[in-house]
VOPAGU-2260 file (C-alpha; in pm, 1 decimal, decimal comma):
REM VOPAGU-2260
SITE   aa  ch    i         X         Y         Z
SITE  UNK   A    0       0,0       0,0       0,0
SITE  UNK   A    1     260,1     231,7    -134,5
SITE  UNK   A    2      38,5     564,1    -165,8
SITE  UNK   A    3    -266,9     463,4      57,4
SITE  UNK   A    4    -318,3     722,2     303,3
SITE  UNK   A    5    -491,3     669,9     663,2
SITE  UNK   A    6    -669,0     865,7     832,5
SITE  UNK   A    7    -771,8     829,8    1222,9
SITE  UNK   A    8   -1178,6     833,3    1227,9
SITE  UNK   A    9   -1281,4    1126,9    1457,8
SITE  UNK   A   10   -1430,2    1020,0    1799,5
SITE  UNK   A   11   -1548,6     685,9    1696,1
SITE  UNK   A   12   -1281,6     464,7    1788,3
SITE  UNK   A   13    -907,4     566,1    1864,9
SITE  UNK   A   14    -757,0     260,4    1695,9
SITE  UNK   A   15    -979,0     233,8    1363,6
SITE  UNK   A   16    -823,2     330,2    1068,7
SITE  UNK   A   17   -1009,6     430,0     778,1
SITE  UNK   A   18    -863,7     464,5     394,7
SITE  UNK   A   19   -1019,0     645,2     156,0
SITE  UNK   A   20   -1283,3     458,2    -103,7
SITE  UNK   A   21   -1005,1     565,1    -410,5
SITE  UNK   A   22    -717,8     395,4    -200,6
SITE  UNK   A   23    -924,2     101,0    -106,2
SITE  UNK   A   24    -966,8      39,3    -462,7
SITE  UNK   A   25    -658,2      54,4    -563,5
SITE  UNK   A   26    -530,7    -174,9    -288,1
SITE  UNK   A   27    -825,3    -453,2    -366,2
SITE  UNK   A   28    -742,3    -460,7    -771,2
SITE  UNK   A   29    -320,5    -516,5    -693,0
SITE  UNK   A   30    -465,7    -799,2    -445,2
SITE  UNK   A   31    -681,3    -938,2    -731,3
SITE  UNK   A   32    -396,1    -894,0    -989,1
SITE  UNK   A   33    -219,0   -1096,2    -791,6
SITE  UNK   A   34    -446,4   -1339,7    -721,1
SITE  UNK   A   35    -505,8   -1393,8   -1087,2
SITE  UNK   A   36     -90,2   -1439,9   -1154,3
SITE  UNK   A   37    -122,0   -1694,7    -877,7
SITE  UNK   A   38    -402,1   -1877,4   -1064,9
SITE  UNK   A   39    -212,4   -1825,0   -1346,7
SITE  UNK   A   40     121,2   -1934,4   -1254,7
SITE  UNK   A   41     -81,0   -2270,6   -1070,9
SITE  UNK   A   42    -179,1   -2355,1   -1405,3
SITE  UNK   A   43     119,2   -2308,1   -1577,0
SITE  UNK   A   44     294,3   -2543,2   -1283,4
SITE  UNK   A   45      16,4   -2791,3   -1376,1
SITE  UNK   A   46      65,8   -2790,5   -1775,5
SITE  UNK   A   47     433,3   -2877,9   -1717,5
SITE  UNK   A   48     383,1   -3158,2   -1438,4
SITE  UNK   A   49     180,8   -3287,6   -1730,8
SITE  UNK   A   50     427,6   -3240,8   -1999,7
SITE  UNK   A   51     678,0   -3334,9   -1770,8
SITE  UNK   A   52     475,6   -3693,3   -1741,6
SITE  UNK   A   53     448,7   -3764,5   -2056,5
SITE  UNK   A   54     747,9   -3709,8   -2154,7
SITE  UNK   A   55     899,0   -3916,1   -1859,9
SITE  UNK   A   56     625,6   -4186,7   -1999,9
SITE  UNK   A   57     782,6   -4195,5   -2320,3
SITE  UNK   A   58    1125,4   -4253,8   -2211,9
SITE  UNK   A   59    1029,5   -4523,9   -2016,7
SITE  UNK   A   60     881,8   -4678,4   -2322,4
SITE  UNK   A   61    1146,1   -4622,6   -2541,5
SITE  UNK   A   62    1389,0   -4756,8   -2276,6
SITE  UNK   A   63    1152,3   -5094,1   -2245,4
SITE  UNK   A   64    1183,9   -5129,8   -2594,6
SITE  UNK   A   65    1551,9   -5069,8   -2617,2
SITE  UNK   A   66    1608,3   -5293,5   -2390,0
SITE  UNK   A   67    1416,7   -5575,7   -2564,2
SITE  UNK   A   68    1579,1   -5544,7   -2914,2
SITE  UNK   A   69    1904,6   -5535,1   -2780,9
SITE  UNK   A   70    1802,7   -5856,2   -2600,4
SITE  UNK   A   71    1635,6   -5980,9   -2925,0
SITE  UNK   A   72    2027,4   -5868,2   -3129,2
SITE  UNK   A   73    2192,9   -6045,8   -2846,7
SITE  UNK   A   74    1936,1   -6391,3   -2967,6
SITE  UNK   A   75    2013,5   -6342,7   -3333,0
SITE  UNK   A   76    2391,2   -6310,8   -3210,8
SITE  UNK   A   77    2374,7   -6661,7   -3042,6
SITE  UNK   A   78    2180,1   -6833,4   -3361,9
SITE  UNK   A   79    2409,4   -6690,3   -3609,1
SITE  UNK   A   80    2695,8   -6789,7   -3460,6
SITE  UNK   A   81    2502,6   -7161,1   -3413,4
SITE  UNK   A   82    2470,8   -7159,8   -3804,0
SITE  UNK   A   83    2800,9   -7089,4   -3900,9
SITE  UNK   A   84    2955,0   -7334,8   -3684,1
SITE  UNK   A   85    2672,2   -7617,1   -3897,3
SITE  UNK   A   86    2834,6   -7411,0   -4165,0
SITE  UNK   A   87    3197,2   -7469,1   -4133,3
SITE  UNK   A   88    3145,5   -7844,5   -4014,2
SITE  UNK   A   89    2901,6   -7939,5   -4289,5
SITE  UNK   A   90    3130,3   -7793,2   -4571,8
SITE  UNK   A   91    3333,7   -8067,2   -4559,4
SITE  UNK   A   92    3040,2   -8302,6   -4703,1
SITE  UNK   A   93    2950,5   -8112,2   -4985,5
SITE  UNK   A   94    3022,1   -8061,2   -5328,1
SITE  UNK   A   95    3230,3   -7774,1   -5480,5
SITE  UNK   A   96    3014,3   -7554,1   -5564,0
SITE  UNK   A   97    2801,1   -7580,6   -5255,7
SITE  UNK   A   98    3156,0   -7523,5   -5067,3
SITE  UNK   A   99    3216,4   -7201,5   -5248,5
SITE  UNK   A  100    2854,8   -7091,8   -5120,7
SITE  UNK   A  101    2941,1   -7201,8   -4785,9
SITE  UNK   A  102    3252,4   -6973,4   -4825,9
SITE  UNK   A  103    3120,8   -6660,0   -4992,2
SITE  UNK   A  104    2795,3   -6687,1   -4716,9
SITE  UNK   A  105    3102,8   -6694,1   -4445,4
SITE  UNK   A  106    3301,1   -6427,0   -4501,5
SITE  UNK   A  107    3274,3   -6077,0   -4310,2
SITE  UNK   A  108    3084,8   -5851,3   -4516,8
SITE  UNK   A  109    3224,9   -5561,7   -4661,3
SITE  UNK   A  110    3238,9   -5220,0   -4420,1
SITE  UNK   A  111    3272,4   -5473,1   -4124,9
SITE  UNK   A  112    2957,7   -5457,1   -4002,8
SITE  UNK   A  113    2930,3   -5446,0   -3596,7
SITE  UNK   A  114    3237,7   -5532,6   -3541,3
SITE  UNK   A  115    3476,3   -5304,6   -3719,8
């Protein structure tokens, strides 16, 4: 109450106080202008909990399914390395040109892959 001016209320009461209707006013709309920024800023809090959620939601998913195709590489890992090994042992029955298949379907391919 910055400019509000009191003013002692003639024989009524020594401790009342009285303000003026102008400075009452004034007082009452800064209270409800910041009562309204409080709303305001309560909703704003509210939007971003929200966002906030979701997007801690969607990391959760995304590390679920991270976490299941690198379990579902780690499978393909373990067959492919079972099928090479039938690879390498059965080349030794077959006939040439299934041995050059055998070979060519063995080797790295080219860039290296995962493992370069």
């Amino acid at each position: 109450m910055s400019g509000a001016q009191s003013y002692q209320a003639g024989n009524i009461d020594k401790d009342r106080v009285v303000y003026l209707a102008s400075d009452f006013d004034n007082v009452t709309r800064l209270f409800l202008d910041a009562a309204e920024r409080c709303i305001a800023s309560e909703r704003r809090e509210k939007e971003l909990q929200q966002r906030l959620t979701a997007a801690d939601e969607a990391l959760d998913s995304t590390k679920a399914e991270l976490a299941w195709q690198e379990s579902d590489n780690a499978e393909l890992r373990k067959r492919v390395g079972a099928l090479e090994g039938l690879l390498r042992r059965g080349k030794h029955y077959g006939s040439r040109p299934w041995n050059r298949d055998v070979e060519a379907a063995l080797k790295p391919a080219e860039g290296g892959g995962d493992e370069a």
